[in-house]
C-alpha positions in Angstrom: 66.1 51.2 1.2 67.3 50.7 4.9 67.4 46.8 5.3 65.2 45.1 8.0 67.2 42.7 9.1 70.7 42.1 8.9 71.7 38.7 7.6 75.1 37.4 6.4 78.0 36.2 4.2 79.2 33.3 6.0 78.7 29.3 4.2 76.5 27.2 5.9 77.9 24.0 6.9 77.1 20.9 7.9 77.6 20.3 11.5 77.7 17.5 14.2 75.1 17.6 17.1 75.7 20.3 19.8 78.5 19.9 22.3 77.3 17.5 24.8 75.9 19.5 28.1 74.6 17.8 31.1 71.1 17.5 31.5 70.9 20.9 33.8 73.6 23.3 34.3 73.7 26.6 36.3 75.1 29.3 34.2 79.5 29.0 33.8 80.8 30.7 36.7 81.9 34.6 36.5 85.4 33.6 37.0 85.0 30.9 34.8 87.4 32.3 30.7 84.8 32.9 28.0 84.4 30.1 26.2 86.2 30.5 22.7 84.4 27.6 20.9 80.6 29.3 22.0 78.7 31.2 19.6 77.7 33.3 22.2 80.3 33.7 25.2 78.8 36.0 28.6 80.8 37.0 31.5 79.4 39.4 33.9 77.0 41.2 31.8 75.6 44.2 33.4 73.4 46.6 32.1 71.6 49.8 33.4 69.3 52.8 32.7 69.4 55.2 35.2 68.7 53.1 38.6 67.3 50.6 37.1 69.5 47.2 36.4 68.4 45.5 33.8 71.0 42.9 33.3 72.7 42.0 36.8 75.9 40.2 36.3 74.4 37.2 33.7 76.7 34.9 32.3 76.2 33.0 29.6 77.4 30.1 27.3 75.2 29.1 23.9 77.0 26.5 21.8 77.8 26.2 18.1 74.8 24.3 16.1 72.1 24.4 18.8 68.8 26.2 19.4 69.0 28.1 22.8 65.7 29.4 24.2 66.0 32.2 26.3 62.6 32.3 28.9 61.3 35.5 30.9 58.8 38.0 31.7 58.6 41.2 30.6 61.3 43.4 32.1 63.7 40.5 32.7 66.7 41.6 30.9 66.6 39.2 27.7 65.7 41.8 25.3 68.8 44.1 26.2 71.1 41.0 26.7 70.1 39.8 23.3 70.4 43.6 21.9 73.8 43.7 23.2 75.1 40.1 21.5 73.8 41.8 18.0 75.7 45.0 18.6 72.8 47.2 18.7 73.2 48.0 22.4 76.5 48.7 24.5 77.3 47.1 27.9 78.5 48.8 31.1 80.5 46.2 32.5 81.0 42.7 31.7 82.8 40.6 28.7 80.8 39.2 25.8 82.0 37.1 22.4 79.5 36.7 19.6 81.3 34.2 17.2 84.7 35.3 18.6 84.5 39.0 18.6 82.8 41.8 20.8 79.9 42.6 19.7 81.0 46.6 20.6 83.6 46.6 18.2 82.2 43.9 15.8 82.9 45.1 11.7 81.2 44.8 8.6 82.3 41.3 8.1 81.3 40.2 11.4 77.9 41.7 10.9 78.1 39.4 8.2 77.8 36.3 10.0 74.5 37.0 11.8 71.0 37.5 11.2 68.0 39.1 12.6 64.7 38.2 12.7 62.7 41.2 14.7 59.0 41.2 15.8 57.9 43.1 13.3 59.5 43.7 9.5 58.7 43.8 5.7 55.0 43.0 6.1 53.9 46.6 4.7 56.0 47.0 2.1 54.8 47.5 -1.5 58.3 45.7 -2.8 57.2 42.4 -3.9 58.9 38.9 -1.6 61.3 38.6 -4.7 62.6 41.9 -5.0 62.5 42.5 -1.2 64.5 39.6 -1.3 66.9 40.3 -4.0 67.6 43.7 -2.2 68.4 42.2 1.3 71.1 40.2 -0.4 72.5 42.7 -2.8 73.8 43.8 0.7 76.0 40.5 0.9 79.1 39.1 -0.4 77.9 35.9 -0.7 74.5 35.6 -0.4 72.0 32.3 -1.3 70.0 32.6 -4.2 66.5 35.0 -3.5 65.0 31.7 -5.4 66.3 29.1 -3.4 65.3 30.9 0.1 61.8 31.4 -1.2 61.6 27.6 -1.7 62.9 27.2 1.6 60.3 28.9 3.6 57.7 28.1 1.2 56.9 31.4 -0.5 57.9 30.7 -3.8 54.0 30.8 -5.0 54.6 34.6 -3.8 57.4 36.0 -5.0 55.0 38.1 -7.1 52.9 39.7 -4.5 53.5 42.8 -2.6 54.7 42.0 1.0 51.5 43.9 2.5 49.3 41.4 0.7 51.1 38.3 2.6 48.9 36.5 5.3 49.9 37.2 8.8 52.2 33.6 8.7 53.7 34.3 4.8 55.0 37.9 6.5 56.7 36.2 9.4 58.0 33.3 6.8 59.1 36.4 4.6 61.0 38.0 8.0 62.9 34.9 8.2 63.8 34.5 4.5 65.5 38.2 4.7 67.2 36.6 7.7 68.9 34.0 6.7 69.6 35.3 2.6 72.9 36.2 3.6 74.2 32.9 4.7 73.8 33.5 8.5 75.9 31.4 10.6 73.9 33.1 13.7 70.5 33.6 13.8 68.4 35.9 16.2 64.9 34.9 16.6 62.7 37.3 18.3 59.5 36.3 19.5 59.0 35.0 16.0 55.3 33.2 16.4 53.6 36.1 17.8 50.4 36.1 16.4 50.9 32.8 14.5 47.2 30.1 14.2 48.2 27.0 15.7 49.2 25.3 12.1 51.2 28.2 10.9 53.3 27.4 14.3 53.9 24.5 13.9 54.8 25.0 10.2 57.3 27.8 11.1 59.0 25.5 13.5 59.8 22.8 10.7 61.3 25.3 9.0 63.2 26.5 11.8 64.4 22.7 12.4 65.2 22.6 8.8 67.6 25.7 9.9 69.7 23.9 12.5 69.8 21.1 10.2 71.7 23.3 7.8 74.3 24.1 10.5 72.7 27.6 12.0 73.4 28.5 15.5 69.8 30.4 17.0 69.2 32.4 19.8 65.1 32.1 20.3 63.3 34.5 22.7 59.7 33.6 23.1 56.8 34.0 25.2 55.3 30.2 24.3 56.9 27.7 26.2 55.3 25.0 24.4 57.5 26.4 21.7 60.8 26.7 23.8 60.0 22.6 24.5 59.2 22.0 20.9 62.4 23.4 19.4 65.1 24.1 22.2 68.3 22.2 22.7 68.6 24.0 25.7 66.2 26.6 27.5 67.9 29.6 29.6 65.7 31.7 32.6 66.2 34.7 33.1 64.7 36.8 36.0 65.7 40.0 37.4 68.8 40.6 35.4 70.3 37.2 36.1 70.3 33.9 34.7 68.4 31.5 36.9 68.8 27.9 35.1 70.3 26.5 31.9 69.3 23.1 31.4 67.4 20.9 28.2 63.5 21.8 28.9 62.5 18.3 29.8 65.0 18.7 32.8 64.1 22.7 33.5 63.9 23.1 37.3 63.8 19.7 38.0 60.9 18.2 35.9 62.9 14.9 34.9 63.0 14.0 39.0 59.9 15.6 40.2 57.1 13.4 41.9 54.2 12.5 39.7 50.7 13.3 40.8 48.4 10.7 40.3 44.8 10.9 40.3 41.8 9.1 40.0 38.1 8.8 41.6 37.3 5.9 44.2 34.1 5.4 46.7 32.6 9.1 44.9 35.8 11.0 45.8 38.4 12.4 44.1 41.4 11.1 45.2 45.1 12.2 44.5 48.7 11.5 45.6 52.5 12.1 44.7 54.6 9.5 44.3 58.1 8.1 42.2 56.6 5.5 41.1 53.3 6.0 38.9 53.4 3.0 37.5 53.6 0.5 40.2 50.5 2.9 41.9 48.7 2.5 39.3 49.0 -1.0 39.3 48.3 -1.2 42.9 44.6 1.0 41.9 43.5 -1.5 39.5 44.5 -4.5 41.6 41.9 -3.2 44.0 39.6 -1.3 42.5 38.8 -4.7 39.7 40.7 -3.1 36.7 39.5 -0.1 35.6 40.9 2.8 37.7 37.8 5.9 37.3 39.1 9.0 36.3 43.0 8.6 36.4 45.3 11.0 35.2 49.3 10.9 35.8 50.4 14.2 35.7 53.9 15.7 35.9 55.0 19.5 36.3 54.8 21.5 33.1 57.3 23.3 31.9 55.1 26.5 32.4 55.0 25.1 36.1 58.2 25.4 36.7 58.9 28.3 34.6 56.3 30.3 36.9 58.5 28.7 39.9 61.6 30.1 38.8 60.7 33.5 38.3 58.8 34.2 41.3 55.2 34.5 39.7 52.8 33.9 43.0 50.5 31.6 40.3 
């Protein structure tokens, strides 16, 4: 049986808080050494098929313990960047370290240290969660118990039943497990919600807290940005090829300095205006308006606001 993920034989460890980043960051400099204390360590990435560049010089620094969101549209260049950190893609210019070693020349023991979650895996197989399980980590030195990973993302109930029998959210749960069985001390997440009910998300992202908490670095790709906000340390865009902005999601393109808009009904009309200072306007509303101010709503850029922004969409 070909394996559908590759997972790994590294300990987890407990680990401190990410390394402290400023609040926004432009991506390190091309000149700039790769960073030998990163998980992930980009200089000048490039990347092309034919005419086409789909990775124009990106450079790229995702630290030890955090979740990184990478953000684009279709066609970006995350995809192949994120192919070419596991190894499964090769580069044709540029430097990049994956937990100290090039991912071009990377071994079996360094395959060892990482795990992949794809978009789609096990879901159709006839091998039960327990014995998919138990083959994933016959592959592995060191691998956590099949048992003890079922607990973990709550399929224990079904280690019995036949992977095609699972429920859209116990297959993705199931992806994971054969992730992480191998003691990963990497994890590659892609688009791993697709598809997911609104309580099955959120349910999936506890688990994938529970994750960091055990010490895993993660490398997210995802279409939902309520998602990125939800579990990112840090958030990356990517647009044609290159990395736009690195910076935690609440400060993503300058939300955390942005005007609000307020807004709010008076004399029939609907009324609204930016300012710095939402709550001494609203103040100033009720003071003349007799208390109640009709209609208000403080609003501040979304993250999907500025995400549009940044890669050019015209909405």
């Amino acid at each position: 049986m070909t394996p559908v993920t590759v997972g790994g034989g590294a300990h987890w460890t407990a680990v401190s808080s990410p390394t402290a980043v400023p609040a926004t960051s432009t991506a390190p400099r091309p000149d700039t050494p790769l960073d030998p204390d990163a998980a992930i360590s980009v200089r000048g990435l490039v990347r092309r098929y034919g005419q086409f560049t789909a990775v124009d010089g990106l450079d790229l620094d995702i630290h030890r313990g955090e979740i990184f969101a990478l953000l684009g549209p279709n066609g970006a260049g995350k995809t192949t960047t994120v192919e070419i950190c596991e190894g499964f893609r090769r580069r044709d210019a540029g430097e990049v370290r994956v937990l100290g070693t090039d991912p071009a020349t990377g071994g079996r023991r360094w395959k060892g240290q990482l795990g992949i979650v794809l978009q789609s895996g096990a879901g159709d197989s006839q091998l039960t969660c327990g014995e998919l399980l138990r083959a994933q980590a016959s592959y592995y030195p060191d691998p956590r118990d099949p048992d003890e990973v079922l607990e973990l993302v709550g399929l224990t109930e079904k280690a019995g039943v036949r992977g095609r029998a699972l429920s859209g959210g116990q297959r993705r749960r199931l992806d994971v497990a054969l992730g992480i069985v191998g003691r990963p001390t990497l994890l590659f997440l892609d688009e791993p919600t697709t598809g997911f009910d609104p309580e099955a998300r959120r349910q999936f992202w506890s688990l994938i807290r529970s994750l960091r908490d055990l010490g895993t670095t993660m490398l997210l790709t995802t279409h939902y940005l309520d998602e990125a906000e939800a579990l990112a340390d840090r958030v990356g865009v990517i647009a044609r090829g290159r990395l736009v902005e690195v910076a935690v999601p609440s400060a993503l393109g300058g939300r955390g300095s942005a005007p609000a808009v307020v807004s709010w009904t008076e004399d029939g009309v609907r009324r609204t205006q930016d300012t710095q200072t939402p709550t001494a306007l609203v103040a100033e509303l009720a003071g003349r308006l007799g208390g109640e101010v009709p209609d208000l709503a403080v609003a501040r850029p979304t993250l999907e606001d500025v995400y549009l922004r940044m890669i050019g969409d015209p909405a």
